[in-house]
Backbone as a ProteinNet text record, in pm:
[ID]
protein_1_A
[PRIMARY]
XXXXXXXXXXXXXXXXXXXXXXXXXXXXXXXXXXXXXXXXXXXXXXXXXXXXXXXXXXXXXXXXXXXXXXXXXXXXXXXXXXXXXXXXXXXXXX
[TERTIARY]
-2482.6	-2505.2	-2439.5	-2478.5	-2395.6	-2227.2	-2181.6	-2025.1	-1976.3	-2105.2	-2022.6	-2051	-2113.5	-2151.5	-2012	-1964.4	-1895.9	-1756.2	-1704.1	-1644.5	-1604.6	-1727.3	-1722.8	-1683	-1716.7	-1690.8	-1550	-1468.1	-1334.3	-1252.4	-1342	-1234.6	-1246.9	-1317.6	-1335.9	-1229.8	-1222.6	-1139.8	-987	-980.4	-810.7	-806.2	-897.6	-879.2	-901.6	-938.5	-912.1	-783.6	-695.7	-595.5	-474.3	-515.6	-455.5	-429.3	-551.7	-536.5	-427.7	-378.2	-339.3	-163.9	-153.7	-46.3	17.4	182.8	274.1	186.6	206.9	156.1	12.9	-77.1	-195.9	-210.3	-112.4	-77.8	-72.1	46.1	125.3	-17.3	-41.5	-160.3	-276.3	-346.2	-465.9	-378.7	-216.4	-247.6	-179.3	-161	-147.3	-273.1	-355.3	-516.5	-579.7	-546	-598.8	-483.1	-402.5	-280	-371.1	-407	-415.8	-540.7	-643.6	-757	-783.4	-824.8	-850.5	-774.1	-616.6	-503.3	-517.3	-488.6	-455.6	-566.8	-674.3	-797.5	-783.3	-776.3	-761.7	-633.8	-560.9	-428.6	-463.3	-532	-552.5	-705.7	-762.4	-905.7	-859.2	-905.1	-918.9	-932.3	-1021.9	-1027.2	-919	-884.3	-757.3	-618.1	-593.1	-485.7	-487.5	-627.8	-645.3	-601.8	-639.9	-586.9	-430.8	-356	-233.1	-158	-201	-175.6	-249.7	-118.2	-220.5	-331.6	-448	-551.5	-534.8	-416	-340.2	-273.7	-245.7	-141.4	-246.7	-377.1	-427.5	-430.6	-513.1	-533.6	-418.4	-333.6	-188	-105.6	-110.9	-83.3	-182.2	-311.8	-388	-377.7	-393.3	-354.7	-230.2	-97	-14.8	27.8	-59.6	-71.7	-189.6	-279	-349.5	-274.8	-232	-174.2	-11.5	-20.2	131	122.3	23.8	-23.1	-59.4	-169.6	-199.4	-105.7	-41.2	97.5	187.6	229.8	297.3	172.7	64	-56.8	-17	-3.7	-12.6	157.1	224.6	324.7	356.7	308.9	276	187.3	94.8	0.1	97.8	169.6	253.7	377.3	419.9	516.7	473	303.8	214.5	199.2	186.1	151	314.5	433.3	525	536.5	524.3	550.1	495.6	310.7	241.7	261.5	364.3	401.8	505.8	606.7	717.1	690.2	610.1	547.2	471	420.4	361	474.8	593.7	681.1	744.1	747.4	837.3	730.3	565.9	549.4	526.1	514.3	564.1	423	398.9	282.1	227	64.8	23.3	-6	5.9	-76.2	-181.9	-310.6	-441.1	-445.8
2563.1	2493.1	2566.5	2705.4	2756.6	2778	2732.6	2754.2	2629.3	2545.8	2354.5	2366.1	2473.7	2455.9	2556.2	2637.2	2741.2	2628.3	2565	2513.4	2374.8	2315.2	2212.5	2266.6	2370.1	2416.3	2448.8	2504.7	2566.8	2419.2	2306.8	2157.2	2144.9	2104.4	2076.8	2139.6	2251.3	2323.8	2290.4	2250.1	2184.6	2079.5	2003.3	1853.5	1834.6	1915.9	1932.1	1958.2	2059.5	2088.4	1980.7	1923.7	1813.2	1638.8	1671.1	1567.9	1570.9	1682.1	1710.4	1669.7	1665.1	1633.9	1484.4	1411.1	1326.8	1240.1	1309.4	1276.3	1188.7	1252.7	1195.5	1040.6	1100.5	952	818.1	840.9	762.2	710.9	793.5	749.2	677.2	716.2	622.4	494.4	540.3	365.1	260.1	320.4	239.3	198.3	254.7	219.9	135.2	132.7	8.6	-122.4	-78.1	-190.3	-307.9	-210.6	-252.6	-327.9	-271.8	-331.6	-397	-369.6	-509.5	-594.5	-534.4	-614	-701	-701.5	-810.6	-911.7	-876	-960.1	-1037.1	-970.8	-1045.7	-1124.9	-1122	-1245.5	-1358.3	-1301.8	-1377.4	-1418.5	-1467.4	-1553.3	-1692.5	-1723.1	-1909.2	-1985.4	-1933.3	-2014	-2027.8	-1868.5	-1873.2	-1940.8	-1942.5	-2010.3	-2151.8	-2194	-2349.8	-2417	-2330.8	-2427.6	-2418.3	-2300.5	-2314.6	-2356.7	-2428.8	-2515.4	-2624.8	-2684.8	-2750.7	-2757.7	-2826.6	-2804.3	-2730.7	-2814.9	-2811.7	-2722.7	-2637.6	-2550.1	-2402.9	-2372	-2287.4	-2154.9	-2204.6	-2116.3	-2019.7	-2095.1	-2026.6	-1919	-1981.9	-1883.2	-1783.1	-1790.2	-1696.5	-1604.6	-1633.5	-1534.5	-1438.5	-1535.9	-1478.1	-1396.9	-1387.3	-1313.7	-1180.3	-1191	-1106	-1023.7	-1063.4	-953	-907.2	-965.7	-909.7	-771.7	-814.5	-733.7	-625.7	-611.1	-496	-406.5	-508.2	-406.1	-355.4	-407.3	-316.9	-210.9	-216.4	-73.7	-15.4	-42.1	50.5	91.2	80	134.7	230.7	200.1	270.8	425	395.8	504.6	578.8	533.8	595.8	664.7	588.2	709.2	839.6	802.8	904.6	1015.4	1012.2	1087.4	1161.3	1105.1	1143.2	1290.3	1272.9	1303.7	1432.7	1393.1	1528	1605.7	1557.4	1668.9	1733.8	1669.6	1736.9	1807.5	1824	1914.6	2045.1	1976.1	2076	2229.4	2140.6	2254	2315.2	2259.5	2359.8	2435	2437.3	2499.5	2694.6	2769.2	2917.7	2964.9	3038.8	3078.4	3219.6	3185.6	3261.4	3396.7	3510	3595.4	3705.8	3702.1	3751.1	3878.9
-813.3	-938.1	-1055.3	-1090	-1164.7	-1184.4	-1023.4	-1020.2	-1059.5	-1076.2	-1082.6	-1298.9	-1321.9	-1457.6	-1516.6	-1460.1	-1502.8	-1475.2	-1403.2	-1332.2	-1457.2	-1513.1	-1596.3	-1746.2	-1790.9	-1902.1	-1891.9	-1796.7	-1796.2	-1774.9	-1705	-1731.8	-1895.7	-1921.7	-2088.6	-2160.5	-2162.4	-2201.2	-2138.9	-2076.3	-1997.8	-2018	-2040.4	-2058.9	-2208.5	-2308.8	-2459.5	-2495.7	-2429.4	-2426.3	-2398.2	-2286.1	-2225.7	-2312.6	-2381.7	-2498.8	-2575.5	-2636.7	-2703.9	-2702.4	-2543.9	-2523.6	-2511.6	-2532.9	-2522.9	-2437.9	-2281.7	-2200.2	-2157.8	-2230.3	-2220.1	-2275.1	-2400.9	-2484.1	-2423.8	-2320.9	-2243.4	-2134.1	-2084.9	-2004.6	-2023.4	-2164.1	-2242.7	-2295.4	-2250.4	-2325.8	-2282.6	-2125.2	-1986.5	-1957.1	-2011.4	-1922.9	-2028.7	-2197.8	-2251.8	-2262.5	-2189.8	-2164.5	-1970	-1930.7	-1796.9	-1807.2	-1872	-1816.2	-1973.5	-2126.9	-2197.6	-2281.5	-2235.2	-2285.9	-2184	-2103.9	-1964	-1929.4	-1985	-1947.2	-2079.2	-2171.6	-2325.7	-2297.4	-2259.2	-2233.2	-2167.9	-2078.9	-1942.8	-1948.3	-2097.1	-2119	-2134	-2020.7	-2020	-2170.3	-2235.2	-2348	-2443.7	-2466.4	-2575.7	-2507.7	-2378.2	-2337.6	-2326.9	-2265.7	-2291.4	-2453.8	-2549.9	-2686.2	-2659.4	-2628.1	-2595.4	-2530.7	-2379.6	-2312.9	-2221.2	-2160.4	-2082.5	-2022.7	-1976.8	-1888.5	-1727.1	-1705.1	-1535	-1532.8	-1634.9	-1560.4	-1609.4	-1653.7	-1682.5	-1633.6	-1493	-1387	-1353.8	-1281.8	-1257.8	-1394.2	-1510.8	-1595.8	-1669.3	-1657.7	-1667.9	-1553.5	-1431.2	-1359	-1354.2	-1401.8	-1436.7	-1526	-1653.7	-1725.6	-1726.2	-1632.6	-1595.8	-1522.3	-1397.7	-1312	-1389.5	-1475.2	-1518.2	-1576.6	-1662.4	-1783.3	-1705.7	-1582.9	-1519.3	-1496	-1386.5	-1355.9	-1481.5	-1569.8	-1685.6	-1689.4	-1731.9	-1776.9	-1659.9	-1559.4	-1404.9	-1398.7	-1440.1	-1500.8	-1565.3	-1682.1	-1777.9	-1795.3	-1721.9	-1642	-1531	-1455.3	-1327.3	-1470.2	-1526	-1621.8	-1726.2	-1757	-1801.8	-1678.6	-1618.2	-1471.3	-1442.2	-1428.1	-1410.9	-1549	-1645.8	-1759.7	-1730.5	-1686	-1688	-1600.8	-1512.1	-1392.4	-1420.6	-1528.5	-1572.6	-1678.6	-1732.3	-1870.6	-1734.4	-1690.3	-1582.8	-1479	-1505.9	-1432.1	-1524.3	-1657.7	-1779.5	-1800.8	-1829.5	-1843.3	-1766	-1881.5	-1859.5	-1809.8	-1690	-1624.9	-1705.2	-1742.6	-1823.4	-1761.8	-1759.2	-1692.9	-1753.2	-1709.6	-1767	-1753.4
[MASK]
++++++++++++++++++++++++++++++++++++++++++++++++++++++++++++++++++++++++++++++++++++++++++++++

């Protein structure tokens, strides 16, 4: 218990750090791209005033899964980023 408490305090501290970075950027905003951009596109109601009745379904879905995949994109080039920030960086020694 104490190694999962010692253990949580030293993430905090990396993942404060980690904020801070390009990277993270790229990543928080693949993940509000993926999940309430894409659902917000892809609400039946706001597309029904915009189109037809008959063709709803099919383009709400189409705009749902579109939208995901760009965020899931977007997130996969955040991730790329943090691995390449990850090898420039210079190894600290204590």
């Amino acid at each position: 218990f104490w190694q999962l408490c010692r253990s949580f305090k030293v993430g905090l501290g990396q993942f404060a750090a980690f904020q801070e970075t390009r990277a993270f950027a790229v990543i928080w905003a693949g993940c509000v791209i993926a999940v309430p951009l894409a659902q917000l596109f892809g609400h039946s109601p706001l597309l029904r005033l915009l189109m037809d009745a008959d063709d709803v379904r099919n383009i709400k879905r189409l705009f749902e899964e579109s939208g995901e995949l760009v965020g899931y994109f977007v997130v996969l080039a955040g991730s790329i980023e943090t691995l390449i920030q990850l090898k420039t960086l210079k190894p600290v020694r204590e």
